[in-house]
C-alpha positions, 0 to 999 in steps of 0.5 A, a space after each residue: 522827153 519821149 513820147 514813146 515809153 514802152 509799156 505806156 503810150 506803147 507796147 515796145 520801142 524796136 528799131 526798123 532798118 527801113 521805114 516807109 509810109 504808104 499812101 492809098 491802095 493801089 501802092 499798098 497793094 502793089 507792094 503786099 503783093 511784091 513783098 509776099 512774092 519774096 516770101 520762103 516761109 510764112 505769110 501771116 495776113 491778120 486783118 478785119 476782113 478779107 475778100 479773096 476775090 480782091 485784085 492788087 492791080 488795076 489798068 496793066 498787070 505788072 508784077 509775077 502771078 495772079 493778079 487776084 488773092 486767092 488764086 495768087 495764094 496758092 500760086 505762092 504755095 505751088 512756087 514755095 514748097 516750104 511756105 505756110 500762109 495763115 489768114 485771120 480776120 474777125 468774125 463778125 460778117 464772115 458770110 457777106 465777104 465770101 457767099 457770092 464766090 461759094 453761093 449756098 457754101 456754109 462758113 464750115 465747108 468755106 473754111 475747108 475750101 480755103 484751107 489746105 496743109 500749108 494755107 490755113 484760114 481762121 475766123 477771130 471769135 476771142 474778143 467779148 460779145 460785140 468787139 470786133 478785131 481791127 488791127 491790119 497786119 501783114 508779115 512776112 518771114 517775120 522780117 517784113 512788117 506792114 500796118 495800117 487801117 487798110 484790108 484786102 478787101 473790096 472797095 479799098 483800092 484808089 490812086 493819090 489821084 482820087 479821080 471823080 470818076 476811075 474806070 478801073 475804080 471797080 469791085 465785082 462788076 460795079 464801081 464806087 467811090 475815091 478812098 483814102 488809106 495810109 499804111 506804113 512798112 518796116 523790116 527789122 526787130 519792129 517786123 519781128 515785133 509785129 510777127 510776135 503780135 500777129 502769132 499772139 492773135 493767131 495762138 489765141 483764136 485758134 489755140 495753135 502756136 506758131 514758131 518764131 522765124 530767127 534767120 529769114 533772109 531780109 526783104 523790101 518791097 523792090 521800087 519802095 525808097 525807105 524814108 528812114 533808116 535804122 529808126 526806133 519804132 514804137 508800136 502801141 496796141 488796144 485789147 479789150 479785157 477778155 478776163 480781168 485786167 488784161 486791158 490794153 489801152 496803149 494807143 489811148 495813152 499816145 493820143 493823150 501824150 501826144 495832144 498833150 505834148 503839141 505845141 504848134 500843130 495836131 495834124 488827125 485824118 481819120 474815119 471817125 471822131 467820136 471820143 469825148 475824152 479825144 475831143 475834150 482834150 483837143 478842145 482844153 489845147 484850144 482854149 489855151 491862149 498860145 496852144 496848137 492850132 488843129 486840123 481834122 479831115 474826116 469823111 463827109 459821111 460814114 458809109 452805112 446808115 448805122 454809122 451815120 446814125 452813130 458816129 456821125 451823130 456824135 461827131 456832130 456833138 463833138 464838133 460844137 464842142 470843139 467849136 465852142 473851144 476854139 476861141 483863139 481861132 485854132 482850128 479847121 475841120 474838112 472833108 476832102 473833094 475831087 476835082 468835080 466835087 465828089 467826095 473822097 471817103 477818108 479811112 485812113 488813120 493818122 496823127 501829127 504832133 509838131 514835127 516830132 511824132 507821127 502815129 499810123 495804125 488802124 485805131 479810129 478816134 472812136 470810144 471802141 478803139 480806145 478799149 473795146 476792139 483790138 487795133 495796132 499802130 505804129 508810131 515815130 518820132 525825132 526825125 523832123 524833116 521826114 515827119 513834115 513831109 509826111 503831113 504836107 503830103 497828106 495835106 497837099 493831096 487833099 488841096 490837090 498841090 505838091 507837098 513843096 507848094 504846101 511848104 511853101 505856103 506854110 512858111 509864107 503864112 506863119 501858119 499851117 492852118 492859114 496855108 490850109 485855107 489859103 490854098 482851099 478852092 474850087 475843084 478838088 480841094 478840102 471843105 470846111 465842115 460848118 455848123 450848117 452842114 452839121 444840121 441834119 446829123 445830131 441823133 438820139 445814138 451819138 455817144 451811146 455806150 452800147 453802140 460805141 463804148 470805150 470798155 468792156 461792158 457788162 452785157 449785150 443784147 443779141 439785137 445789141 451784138 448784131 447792130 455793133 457788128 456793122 459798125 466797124 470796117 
């Protein structure tokens, strides 16, 4: 039975002639960039943040115009006479992203400076007080979609390497830590889909339609091998009721179906774990005697102390559960490290049921994206081989191994969790989180309905409202 049913665990079910997923920030760069040089009529950017001081590549320029966004913007419209370029993003934050280009210049000014005839930029104000817009959504010509939980912004981009320390791992001057992202690709009627939901958002924060694009030229990022062909692709969304029942809860509902529906894995990497509706349902798969075995890599810590003081702390709660659950010894959770022990700060968002459905989008498995801030993924499912590899190559980069070598070790040991642990070790490799490296983040905010709620709810404080704008990036 499918897990995919349009109008439930997803939007639409749509066929993409090619589909890729793409792993960590500087090939997710470099191909957005390549792409959006292909572009003849619209580049619709929809995302969280934006910086337009962000550059697509580092160590040796490779690809045709400038390497930083926005110069790189205009140069497309200078090259393309018939372009239009829209930027969205939410606008929670807007000054911070943008006051050290235009020091002193108020957000009104900032908007005229960016936006031109054909360069439009648009802050996302439609979503109730404290929810924030987080769905990662480029589209190109309405013919080339990507979707992830990854931004073009400052201190995303990183090699598969995650190296302890990266020269060119550096933003305005400084450096910072190794990041782990997962995006996909897709072309087809799925790109068309995502173009639909990226006009919707624009209509809606601005009032002003923008057409369809029914004949665009097909496009593929060039050096980018699909890993599927003419495939069905799901796309499932969340969207906070803005009135009354229009609520759209289609990425909870797959991450239920799908948990529901694991018979030998659940595979999650994620920002947070934070929903006890989540994790109640993992740990009920737990306590069944022939259930999934379950492995989680989180980040050792949120970046922000708010974060930390939030997410973290519910995490901490969520975890004892999850542990009191596991009596079969199903479950591993982990943080990933370098080869000289730093630790790689997981953003990416993805699930692996079995080697039947593979879920990457934008939504954290926290309370606010299951029904409070907007998010959009993209799932598959039925295409075994490719599904596997995608999760031992995942796997495989956090114990710093080949996806073969993992495969191999899951074979030898009958299980994915014991080749898990086998290949844990010194260097760069994933650690296990424990109850004692827990023992500091339990806090008076995990679970707070006003700082992580799952819903609508009936007010916010302005202090309420300032503080919930931090917690999502």
């Amino acid at each position: 039975m499918s897990l995919l049913v349009a109008g439930d665990t997803c939007w639409r079910v749509e066929q993409a002639d090619k589909f890729a997923v793409i792993v960590d920030g500087a090939d997710y760069f470099r191909h957005v960039k390549q792409a959006m040089l292909r572009a003849k009529r619209r580049v619709m950017l929809i995302g969280w943040d934006f910086d337009m001081r962000v550059t697509f590549e580092r160590g040796g320029k490779t690809l045709a115009g400038p390497n930083q966004l926005r110069a790189f913007l205009w140069f497309l419209l200078r090259m393309r006479p018939d372009l239009e370029i829209y930027v969205l993003k939410s606008n929670l934050n807007l000054v911070p992203a943008f006051q050290t280009i235009w020091n002193g210049v108020t957000p009104v000014a900032l908007l005229n400076l960016l936006s031109s005839d054909r360069l439009w930029f648009a802050v996302d104000g439609a979503h109730p007080t404290g929810a924030v817009h987080h769905q990662k959504i480029i589209v190109i010509d309405d013919v080339l979609g990507f979707c992830g939980g990854i931004d073009l912004t400052i201190d995303r981009w990183d090699t598969p390497e995650h190296l302890d320390r990266n020269n060119i791992r550096r933003t305005l001057g400084r450096s910072y830590g190794p990041r782990h992202e997962v995006a996909v690709v897709v072309d087809g009627a799925a790109a068309r889909t995502l173009g639909e939901q990226a006009r919707t958002r624009w209509h809606t924060a601005t009032t002003q339609s923008v057409a369809p694009i029914e004949d665009g030229d097909r496009i593929w990022p060039h050096g980018l091998e699909p890993h599927l062909r003419q495939i069905d692709v799901g796309i499932a969304r969340t969207a906070p009721a803005l009135k009354a029942g229009n609520e759209v809860r289609e990425v909870e509902a797959l991450n239920l179906a799908g948990i529901a529906a694991a018979r030998r894995t659940i595979y999650l990497e994620n920002q947070y774990l934070a929903s006890r509706r989540l994790a109640t349902a993992l740990a009920e798969r737990l306590q069944e005697p022939d259930g999934p075995e379950i492995v989680i890599v989180l980040p050792r810590r949120s970046e922000s102390r708010l974060e930390r003081e939030s997410m973290d702390s519910a995490r901490h709660d969520l975890l004892q559960l999850l542990w009191s659950a596991d009596d079969h010894k199903r479950f591993g959770v982990y943080w990933p490290v370098t080869d000289g022990g730093t630790p790689v700060y997981v953003h990416s968002k993805v699930m692996v049921i079995d080697d039947c459905l593979l879920r990457i989008g934008s939504s954290n498995l926290n309370n606010r994206s299951m029904g409070f801030d907007s998010e959009c993924d993209v799932a598959i499912e039925g295409h075994p081989e490719v599904i596997t590899a995608t999760r031992n190559g995942l796997v495989g980069e956090h114990l710093g191994v080949t996806v073969e070598d993992f495969g191999e070790a899951v074979d030898r040991h009958g299980s994915f969790l014991a080749a898990v642990e086998a290949l844990r070790g010194e260097g760069r490799s994933l650690v296990a989180f424990t109850v004692e490296a827990l023992v500091d983040e339990a806090g008076p905010l995990a679970e707070n309905d006003l700082m992580d709620p799952d819903h609508v709810p009936r007010s916010f404080s302005n202090t309420v409202q300032r503080l919930l704008g931090r917690l999502t990036e």
